[in-house]
Predicted model as a PDB file, atoms N, CA, C, CB and O in Angstrom, pLDDT in the B-factor column:
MODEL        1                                                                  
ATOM      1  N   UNK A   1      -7.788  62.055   5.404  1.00 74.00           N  
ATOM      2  CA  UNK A   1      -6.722  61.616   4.528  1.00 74.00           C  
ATOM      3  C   UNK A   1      -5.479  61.391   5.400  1.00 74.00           C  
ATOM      4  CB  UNK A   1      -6.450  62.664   3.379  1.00 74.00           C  
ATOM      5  O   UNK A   1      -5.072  62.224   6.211  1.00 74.00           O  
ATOM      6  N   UNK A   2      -4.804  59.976   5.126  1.00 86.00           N  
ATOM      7  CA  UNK A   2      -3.489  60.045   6.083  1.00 86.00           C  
ATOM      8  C   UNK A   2      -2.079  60.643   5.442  1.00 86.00           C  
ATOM      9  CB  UNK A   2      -3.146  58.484   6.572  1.00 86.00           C  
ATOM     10  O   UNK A   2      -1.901  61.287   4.408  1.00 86.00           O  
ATOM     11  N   UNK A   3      -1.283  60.251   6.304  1.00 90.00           N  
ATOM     12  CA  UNK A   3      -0.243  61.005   6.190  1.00 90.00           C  
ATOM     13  C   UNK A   3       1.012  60.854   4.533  1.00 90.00           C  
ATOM     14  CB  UNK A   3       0.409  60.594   7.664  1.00 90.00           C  
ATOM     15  O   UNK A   3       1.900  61.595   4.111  1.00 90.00           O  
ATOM     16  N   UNK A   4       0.498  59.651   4.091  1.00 87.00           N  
ATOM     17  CA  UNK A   4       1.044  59.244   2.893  1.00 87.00           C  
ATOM     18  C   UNK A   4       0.390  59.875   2.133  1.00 87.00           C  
ATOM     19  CB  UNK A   4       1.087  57.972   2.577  1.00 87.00           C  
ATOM     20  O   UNK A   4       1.037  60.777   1.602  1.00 87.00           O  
ATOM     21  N   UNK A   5      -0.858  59.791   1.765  1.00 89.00           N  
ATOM     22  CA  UNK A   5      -1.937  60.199   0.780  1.00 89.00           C  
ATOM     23  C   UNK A   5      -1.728  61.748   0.092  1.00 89.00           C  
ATOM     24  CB  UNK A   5      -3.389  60.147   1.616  1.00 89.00           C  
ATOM     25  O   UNK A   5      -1.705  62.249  -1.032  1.00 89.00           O  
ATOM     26  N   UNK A   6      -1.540  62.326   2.027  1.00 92.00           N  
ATOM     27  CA  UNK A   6      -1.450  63.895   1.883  1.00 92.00           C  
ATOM     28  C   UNK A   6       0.068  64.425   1.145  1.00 92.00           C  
ATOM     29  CB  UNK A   6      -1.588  64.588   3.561  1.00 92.00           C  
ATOM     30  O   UNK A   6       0.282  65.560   0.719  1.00 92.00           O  
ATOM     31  N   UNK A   7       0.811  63.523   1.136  1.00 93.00           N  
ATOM     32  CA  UNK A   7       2.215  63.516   0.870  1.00 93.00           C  
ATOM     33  C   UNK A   7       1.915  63.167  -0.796  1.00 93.00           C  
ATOM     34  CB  UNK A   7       3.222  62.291   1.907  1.00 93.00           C  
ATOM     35  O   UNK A   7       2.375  63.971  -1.607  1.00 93.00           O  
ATOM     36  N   UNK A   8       1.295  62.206  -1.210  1.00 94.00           N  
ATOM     37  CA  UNK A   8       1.239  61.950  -2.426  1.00 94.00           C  
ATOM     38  C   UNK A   8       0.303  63.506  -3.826  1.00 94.00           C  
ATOM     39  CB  UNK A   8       0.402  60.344  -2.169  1.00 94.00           C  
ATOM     40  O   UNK A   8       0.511  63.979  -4.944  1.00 94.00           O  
ATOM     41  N   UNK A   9      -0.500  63.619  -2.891  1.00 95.00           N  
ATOM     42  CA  UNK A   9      -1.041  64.573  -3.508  1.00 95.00           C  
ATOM     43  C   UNK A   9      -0.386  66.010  -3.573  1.00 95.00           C  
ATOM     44  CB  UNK A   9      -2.183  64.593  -3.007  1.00 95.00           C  
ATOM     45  O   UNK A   9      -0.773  66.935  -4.287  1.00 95.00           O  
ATOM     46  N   UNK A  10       0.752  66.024  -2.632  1.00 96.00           N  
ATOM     47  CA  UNK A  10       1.525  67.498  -2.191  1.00 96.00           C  
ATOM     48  C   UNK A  10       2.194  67.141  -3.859  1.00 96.00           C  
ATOM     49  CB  UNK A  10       2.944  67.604  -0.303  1.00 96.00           C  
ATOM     50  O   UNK A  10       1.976  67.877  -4.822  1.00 96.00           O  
ATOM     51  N   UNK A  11       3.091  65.769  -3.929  1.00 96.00           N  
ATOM     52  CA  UNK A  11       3.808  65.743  -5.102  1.00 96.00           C  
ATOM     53  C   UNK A  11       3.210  65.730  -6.580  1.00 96.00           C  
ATOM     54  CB  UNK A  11       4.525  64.709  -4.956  1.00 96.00           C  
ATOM     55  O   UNK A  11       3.887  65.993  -7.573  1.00 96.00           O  
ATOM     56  N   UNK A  12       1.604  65.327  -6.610  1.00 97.00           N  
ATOM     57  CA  UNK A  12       0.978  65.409  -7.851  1.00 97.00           C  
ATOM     58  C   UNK A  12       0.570  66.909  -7.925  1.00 97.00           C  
ATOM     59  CB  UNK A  12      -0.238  64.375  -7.988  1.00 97.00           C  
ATOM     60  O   UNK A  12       0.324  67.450  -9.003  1.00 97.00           O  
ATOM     61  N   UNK A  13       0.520  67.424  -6.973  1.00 97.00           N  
ATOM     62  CA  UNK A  13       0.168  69.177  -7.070  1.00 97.00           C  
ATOM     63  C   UNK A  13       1.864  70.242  -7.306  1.00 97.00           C  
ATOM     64  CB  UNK A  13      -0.767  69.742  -5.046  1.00 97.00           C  
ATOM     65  O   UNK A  13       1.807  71.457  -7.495  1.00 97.00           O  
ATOM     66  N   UNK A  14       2.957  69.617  -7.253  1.00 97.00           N  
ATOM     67  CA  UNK A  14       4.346  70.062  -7.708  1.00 97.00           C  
ATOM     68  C   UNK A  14       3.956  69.539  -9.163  1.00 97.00           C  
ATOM     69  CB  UNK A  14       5.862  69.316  -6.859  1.00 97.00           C  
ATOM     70  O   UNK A  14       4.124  70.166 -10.209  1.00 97.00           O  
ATOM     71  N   UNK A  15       3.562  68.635  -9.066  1.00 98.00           N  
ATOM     72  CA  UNK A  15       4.346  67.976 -10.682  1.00 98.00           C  
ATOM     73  C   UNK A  15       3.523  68.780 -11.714  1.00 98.00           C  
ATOM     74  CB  UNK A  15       4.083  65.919 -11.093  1.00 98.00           C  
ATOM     75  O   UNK A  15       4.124  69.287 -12.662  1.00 98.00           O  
ATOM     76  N   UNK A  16       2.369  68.908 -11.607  1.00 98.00           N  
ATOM     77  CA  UNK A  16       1.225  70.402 -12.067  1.00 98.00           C  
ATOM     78  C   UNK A  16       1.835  71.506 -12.354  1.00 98.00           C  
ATOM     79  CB  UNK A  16       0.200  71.009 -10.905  1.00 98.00           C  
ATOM     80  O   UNK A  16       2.096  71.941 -13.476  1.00 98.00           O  
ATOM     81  N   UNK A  17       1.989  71.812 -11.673  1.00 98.00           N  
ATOM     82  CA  UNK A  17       2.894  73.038 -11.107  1.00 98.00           C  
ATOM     83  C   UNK A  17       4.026  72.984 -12.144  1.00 98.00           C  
ATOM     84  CB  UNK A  17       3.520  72.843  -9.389  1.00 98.00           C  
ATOM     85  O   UNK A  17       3.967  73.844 -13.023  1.00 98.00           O  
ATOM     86  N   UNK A  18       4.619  72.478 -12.168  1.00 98.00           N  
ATOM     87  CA  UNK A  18       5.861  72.790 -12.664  1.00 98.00           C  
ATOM     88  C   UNK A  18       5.854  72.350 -14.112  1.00 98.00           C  
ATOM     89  CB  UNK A  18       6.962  72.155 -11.846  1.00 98.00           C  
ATOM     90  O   UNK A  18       6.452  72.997 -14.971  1.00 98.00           O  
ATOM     91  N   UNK A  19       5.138  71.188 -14.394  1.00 98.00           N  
ATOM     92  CA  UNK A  19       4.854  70.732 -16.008  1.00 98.00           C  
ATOM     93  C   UNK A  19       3.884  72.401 -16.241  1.00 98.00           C  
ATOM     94  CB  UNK A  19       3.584  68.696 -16.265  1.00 98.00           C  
ATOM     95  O   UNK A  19       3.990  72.792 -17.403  1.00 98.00           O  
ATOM     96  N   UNK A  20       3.508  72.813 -15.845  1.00 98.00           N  
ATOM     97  CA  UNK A  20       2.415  74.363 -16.234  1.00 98.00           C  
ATOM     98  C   UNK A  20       3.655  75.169 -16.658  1.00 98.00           C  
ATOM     99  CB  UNK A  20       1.324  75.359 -14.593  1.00 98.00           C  
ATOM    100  O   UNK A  20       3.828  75.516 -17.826  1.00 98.00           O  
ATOM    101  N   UNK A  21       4.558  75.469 -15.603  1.00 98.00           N  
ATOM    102  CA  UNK A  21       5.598  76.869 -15.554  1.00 98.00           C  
ATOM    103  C   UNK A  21       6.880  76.037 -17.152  1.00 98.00           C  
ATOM    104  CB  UNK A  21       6.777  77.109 -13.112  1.00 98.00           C  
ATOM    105  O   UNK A  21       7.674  76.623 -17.888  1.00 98.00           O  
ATOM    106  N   UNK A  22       6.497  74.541 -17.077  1.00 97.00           N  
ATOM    107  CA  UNK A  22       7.510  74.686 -18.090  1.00 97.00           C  
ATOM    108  C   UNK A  22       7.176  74.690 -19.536  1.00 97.00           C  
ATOM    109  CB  UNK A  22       8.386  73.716 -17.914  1.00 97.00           C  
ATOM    110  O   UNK A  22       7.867  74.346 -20.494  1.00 97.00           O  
ATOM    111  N   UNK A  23       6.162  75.079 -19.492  1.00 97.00           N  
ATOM    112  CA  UNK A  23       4.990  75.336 -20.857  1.00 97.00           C  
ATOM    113  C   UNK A  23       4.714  76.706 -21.033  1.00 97.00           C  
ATOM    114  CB  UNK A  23       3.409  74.642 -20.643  1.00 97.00           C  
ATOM    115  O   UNK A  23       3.898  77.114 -21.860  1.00 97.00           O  
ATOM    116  N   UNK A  24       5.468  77.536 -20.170  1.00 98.00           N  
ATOM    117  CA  UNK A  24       5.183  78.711 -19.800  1.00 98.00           C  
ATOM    118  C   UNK A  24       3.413  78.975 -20.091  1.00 98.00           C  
ATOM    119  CB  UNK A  24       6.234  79.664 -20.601  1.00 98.00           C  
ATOM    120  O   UNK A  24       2.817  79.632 -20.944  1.00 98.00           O  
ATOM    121  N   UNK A  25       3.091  78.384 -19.293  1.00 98.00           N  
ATOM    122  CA  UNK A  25       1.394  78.580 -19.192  1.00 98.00           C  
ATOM    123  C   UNK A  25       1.324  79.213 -17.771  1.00 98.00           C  
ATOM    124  CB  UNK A  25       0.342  76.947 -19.286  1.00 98.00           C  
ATOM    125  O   UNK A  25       1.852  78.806 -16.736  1.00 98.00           O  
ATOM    126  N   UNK A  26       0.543  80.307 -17.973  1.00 98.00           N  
ATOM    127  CA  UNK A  26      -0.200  80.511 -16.287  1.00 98.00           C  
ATOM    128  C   UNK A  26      -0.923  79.657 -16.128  1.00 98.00           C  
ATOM    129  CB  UNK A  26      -1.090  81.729 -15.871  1.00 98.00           C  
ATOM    130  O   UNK A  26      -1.231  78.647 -16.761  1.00 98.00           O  
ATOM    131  N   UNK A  27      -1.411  80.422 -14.564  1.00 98.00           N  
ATOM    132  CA  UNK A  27      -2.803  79.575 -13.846  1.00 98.00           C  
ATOM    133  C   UNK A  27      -3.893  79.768 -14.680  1.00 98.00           C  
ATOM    134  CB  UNK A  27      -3.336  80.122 -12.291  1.00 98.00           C  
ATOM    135  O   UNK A  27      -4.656  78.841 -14.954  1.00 98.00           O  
ATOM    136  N   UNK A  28      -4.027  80.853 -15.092  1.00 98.00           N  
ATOM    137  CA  UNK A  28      -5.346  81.370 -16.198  1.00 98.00           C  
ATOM    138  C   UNK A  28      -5.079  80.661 -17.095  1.00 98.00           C  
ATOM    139  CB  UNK A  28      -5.512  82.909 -16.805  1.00 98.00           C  
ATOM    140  O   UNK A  28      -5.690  79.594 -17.046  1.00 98.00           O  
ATOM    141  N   UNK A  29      -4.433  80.774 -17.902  1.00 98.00           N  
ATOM    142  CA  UNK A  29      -3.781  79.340 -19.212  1.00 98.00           C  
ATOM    143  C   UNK A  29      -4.465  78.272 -19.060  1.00 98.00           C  
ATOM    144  CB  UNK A  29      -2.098  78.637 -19.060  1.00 98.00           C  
ATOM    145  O   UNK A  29      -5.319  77.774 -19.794  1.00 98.00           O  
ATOM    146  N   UNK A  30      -4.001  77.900 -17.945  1.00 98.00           N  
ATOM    147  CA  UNK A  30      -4.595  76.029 -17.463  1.00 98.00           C  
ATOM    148  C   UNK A  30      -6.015  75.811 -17.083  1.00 98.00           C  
ATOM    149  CB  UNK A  30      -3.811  75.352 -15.922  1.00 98.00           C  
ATOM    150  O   UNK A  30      -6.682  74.814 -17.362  1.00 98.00           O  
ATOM    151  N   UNK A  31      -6.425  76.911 -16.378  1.00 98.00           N  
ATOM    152  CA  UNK A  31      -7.631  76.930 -16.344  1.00 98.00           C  
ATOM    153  C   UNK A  31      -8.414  77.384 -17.412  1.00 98.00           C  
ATOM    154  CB  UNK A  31      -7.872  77.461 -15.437  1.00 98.00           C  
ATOM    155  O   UNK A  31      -9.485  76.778 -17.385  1.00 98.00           O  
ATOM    156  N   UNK A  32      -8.354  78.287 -18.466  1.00 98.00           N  
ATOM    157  CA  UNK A  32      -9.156  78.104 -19.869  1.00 98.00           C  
ATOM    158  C   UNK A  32      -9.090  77.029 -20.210  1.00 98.00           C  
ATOM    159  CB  UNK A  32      -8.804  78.795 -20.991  1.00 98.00           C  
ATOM    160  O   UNK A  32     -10.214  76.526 -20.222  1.00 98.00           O  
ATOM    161  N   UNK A  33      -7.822  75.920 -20.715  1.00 97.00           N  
ATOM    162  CA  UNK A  33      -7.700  74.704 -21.069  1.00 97.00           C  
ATOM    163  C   UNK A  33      -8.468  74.144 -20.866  1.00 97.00           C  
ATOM    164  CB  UNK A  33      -6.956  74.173 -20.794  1.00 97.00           C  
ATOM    165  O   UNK A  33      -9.238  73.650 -21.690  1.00 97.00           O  
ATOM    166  N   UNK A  34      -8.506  74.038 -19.625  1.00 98.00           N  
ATOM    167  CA  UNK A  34      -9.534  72.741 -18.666  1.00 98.00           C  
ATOM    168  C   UNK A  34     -11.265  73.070 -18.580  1.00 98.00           C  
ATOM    169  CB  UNK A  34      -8.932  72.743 -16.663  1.00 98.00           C  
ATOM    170  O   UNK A  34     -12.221  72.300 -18.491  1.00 98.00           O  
ATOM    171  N   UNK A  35     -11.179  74.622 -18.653  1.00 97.00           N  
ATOM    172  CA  UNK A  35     -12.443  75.528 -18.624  1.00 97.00           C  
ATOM    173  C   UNK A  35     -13.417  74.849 -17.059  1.00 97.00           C  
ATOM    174  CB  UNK A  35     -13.471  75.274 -20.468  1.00 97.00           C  
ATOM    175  O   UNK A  35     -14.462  74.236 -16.840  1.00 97.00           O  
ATOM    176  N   UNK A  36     -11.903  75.632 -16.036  1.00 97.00           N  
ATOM    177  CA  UNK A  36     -12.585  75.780 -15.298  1.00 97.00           C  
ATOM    178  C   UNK A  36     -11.989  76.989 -14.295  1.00 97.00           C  
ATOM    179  CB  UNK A  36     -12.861  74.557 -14.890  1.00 97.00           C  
ATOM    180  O   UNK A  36     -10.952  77.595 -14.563  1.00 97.00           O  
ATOM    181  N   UNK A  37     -12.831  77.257 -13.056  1.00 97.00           N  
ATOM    182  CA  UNK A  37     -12.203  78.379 -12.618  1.00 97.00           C  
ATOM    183  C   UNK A  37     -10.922  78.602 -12.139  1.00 97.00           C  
ATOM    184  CB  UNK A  37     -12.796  78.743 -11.872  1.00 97.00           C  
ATOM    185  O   UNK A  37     -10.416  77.617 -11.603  1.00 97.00           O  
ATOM    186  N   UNK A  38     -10.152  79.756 -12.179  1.00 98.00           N  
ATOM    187  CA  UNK A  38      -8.668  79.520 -11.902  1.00 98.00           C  
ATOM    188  C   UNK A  38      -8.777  79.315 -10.296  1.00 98.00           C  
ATOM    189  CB  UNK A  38      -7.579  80.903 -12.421  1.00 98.00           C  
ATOM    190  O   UNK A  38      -7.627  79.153  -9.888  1.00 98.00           O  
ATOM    191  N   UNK A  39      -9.334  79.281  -9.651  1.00 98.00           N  
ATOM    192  CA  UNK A  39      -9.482  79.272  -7.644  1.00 98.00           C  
ATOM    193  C   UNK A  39      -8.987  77.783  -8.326  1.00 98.00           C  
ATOM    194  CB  UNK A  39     -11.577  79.552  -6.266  1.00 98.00           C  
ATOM    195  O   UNK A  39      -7.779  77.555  -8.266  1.00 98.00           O  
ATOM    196  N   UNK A  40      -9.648  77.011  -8.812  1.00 97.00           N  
ATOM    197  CA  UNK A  40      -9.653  75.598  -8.378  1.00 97.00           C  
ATOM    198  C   UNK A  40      -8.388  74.888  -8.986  1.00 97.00           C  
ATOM    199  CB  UNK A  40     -11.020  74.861  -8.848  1.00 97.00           C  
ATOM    200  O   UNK A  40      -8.162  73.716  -8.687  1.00 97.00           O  
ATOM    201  N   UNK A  41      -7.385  75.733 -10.016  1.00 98.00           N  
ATOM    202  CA  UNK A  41      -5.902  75.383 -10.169  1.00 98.00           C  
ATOM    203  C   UNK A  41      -4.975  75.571  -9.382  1.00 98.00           C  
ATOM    204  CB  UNK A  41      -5.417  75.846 -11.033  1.00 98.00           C  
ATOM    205  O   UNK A  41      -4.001  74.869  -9.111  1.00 98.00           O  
ATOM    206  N   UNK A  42      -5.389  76.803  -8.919  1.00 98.00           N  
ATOM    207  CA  UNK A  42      -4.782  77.095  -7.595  1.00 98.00           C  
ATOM    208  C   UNK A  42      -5.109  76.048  -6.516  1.00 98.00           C  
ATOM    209  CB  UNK A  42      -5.251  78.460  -7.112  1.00 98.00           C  
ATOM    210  O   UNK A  42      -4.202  75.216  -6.480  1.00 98.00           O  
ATOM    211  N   UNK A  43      -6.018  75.812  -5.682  1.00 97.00           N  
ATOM    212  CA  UNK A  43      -6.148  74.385  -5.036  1.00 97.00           C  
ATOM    213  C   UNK A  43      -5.673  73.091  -5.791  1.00 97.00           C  
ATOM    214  CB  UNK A  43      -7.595  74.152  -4.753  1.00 97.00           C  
ATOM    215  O   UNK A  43      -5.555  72.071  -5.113  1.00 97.00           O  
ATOM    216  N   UNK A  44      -5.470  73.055  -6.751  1.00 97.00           N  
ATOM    217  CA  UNK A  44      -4.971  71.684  -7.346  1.00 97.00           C  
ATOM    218  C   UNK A  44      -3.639  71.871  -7.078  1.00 97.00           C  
ATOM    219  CB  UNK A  44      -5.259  71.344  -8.948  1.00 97.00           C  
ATOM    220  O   UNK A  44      -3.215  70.907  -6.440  1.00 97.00           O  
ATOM    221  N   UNK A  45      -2.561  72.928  -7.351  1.00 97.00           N  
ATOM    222  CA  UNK A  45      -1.704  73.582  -7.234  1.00 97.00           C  
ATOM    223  C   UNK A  45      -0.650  72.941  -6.058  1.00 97.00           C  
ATOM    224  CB  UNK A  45      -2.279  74.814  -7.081  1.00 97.00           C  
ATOM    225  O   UNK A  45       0.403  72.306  -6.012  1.00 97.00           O  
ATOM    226  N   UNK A  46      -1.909  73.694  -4.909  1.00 96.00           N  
ATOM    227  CA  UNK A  46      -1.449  73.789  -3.770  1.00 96.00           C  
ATOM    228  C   UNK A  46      -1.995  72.484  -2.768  1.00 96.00           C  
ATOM    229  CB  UNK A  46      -1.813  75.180  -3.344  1.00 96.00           C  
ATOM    230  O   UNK A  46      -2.036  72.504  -1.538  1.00 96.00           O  
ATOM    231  N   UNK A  47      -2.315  71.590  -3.484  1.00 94.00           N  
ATOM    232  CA  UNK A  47      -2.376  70.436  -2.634  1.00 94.00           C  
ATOM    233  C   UNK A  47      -3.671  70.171  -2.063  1.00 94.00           C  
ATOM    234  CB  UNK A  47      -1.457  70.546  -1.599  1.00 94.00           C  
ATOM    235  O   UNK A  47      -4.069  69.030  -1.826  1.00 94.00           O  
ATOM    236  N   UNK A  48      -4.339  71.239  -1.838  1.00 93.00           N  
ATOM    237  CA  UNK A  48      -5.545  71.497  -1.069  1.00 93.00           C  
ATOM    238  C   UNK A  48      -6.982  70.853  -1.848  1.00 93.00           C  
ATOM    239  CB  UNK A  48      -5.623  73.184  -0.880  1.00 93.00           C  
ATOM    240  O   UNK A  48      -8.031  70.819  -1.205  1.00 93.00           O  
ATOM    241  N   UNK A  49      -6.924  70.310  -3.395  1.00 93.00           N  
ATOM    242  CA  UNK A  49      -8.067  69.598  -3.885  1.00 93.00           C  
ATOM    243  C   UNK A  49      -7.416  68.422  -4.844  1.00 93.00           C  
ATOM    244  CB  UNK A  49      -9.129  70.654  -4.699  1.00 93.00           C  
ATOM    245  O   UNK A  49      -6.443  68.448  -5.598  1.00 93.00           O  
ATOM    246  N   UNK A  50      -8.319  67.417  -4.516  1.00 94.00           N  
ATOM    247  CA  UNK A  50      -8.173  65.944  -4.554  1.00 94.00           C  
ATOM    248  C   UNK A  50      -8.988  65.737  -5.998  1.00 94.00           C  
ATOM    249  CB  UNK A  50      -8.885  65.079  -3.077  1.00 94.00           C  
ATOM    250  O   UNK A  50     -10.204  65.582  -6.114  1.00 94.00           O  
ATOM    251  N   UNK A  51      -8.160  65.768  -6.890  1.00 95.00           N  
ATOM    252  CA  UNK A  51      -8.900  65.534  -8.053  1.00 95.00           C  
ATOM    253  C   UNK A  51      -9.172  64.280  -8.640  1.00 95.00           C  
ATOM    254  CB  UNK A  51      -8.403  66.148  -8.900  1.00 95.00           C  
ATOM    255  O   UNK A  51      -8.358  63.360  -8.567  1.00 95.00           O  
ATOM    256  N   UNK A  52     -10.289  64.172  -9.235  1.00 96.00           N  
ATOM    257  CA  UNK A  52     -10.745  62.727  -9.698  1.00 96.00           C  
ATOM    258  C   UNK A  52      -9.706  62.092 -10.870  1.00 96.00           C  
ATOM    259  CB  UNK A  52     -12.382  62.841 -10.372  1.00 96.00           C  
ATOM    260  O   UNK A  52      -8.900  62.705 -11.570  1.00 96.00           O  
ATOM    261  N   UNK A  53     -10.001  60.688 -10.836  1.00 96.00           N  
ATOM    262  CA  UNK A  53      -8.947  59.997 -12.203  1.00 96.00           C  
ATOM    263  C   UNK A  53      -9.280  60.782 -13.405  1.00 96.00           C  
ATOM    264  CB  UNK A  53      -9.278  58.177 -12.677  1.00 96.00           C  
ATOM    265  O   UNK A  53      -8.420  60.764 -14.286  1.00 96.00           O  
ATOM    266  N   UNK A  54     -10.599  61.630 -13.678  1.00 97.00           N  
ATOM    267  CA  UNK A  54     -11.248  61.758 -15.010  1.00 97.00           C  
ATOM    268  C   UNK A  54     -10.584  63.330 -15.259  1.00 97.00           C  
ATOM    269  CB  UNK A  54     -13.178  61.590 -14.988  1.00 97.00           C  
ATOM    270  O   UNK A  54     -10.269  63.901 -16.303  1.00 97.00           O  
ATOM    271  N   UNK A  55     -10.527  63.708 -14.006  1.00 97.00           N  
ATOM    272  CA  UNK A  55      -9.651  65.186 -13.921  1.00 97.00           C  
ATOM    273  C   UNK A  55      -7.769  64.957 -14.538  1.00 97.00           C  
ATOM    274  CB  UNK A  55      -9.650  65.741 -11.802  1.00 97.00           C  
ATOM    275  O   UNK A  55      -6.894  65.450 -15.249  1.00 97.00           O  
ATOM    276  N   UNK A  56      -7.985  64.211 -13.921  1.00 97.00           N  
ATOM    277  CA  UNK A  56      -6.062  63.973 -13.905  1.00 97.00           C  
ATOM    278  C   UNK A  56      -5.865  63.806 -15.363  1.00 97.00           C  
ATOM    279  CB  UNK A  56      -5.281  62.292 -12.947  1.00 97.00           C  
ATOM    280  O   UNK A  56      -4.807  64.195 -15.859  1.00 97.00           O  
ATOM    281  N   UNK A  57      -6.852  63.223 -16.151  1.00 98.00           N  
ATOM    282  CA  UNK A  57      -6.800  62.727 -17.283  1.00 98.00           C  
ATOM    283  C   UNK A  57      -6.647  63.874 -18.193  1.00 98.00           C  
ATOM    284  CB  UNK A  57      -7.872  61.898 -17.512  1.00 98.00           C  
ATOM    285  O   UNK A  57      -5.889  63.760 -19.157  1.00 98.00           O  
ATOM    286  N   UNK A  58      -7.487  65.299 -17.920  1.00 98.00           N  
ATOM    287  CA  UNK A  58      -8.148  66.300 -18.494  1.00 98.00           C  
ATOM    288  C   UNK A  58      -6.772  67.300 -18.142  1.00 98.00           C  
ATOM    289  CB  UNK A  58      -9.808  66.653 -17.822  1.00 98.00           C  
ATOM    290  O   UNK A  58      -6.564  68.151 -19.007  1.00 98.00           O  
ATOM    291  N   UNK A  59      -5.865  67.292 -17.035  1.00 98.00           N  
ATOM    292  CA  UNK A  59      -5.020  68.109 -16.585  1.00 98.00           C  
ATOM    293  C   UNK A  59      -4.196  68.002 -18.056  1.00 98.00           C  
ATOM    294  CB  UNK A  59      -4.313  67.690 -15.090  1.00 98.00           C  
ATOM    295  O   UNK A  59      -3.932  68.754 -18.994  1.00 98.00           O  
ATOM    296  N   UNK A  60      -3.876  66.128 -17.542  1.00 98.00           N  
ATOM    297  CA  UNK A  60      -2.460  65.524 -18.427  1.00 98.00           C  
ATOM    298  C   UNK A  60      -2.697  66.206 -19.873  1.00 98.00           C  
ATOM    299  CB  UNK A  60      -2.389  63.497 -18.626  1.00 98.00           C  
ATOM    300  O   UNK A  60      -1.874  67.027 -20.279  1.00 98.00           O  
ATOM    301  N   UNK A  61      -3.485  65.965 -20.415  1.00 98.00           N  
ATOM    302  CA  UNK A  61      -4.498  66.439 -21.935  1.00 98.00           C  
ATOM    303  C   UNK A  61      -3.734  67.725 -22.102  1.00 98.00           C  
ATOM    304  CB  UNK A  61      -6.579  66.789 -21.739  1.00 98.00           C  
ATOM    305  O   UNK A  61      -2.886  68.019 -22.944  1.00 98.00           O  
ATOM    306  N   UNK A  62      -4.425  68.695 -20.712  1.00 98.00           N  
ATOM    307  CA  UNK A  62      -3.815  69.898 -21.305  1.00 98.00           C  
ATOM    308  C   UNK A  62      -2.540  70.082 -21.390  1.00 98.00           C  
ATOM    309  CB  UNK A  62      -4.161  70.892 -20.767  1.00 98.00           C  
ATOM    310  O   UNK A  62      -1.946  70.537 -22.368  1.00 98.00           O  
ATOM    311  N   UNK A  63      -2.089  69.745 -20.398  1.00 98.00           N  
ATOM    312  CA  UNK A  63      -0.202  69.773 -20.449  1.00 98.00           C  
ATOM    313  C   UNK A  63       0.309  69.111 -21.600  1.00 98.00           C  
ATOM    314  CB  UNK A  63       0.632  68.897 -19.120  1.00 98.00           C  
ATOM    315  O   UNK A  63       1.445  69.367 -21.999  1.00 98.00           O  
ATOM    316  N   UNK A  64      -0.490  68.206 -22.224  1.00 97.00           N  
ATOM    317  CA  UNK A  64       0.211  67.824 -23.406  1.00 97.00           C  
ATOM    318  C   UNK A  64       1.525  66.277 -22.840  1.00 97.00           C  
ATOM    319  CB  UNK A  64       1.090  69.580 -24.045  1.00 97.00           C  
ATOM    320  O   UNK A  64       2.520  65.797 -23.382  1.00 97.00           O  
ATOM    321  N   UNK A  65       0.970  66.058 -21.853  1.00 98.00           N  
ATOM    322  CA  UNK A  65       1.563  64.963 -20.916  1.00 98.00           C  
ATOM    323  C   UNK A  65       0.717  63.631 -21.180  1.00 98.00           C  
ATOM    324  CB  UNK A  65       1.461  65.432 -19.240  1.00 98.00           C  
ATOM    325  O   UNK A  65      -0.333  63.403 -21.779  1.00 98.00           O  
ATOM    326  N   UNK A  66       1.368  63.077 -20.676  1.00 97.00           N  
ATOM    327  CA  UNK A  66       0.422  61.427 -20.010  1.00 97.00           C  
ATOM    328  C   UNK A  66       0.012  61.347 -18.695  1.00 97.00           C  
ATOM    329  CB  UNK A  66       1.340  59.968 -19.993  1.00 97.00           C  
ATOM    330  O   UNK A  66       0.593  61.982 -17.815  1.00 97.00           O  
ATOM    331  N   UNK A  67      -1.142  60.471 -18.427  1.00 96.00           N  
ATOM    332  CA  UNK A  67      -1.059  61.004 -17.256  1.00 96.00           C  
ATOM    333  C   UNK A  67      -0.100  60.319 -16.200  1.00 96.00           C  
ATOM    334  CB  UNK A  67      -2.326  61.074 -16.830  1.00 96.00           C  
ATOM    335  O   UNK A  67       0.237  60.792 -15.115  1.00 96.00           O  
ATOM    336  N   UNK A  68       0.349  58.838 -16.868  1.00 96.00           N  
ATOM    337  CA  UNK A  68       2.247  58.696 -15.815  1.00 96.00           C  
ATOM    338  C   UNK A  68       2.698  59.832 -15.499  1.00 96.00           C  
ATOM    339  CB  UNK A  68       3.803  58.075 -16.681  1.00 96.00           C  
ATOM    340  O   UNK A  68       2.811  60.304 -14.368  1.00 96.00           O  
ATOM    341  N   UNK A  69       3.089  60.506 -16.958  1.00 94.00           N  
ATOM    342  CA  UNK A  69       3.810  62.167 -16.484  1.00 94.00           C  
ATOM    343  C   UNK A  69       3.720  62.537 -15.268  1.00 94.00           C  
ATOM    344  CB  UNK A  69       3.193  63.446 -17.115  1.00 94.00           C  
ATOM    345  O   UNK A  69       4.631  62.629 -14.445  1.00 94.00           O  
ATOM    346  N   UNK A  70       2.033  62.869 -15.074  1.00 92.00           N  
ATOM    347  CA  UNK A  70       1.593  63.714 -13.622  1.00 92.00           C  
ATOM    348  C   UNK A  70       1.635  62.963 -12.364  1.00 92.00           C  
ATOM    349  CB  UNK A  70       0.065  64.241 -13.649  1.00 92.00           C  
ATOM    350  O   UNK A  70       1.589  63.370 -11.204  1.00 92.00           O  
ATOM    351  N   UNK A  71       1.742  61.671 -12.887  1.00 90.00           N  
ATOM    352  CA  UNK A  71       1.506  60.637 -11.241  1.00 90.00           C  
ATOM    353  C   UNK A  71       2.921  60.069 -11.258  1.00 90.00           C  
ATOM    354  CB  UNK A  71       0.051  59.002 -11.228  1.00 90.00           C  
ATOM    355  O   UNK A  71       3.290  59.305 -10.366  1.00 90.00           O  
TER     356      UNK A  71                                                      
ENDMDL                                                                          
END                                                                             
């Protein structure tokens, strides 16, 4: 992954992040939502996993967002 990409995904893993904390949802929260394990919100989180369009879709859902919102 280059150096933009990794930059783009740092900011879709803030924007997570922070649309979560302003829902006052935990990591556990988001991950029941999504019903999946909390390790892997945490990597979404933190930049470290590259989630599919069908994911992003399923995040936005739970946040109660669009998925513009998240991107």
């Amino acid at each position: 992954m280059n150096r933009i990409h990794q930059k783009q995904l740092k900011n879709f893993a803030q924007t997570v992040k922070t649309l979560r904390s302003n829902k006052n949802y935990t990591q556990e929260d988001l991950a029941a939502r999504l019903d999946i394990d909390v390790r892997t919100v945490k990597r979404i989180e933190s930049g470290d996993y590259n989630p599919s369009l069908v994911s992003m879709m399923e995040i936005a859902d739970a946040l109660g967002v669009t998925l513009k919102d998240l991107l």
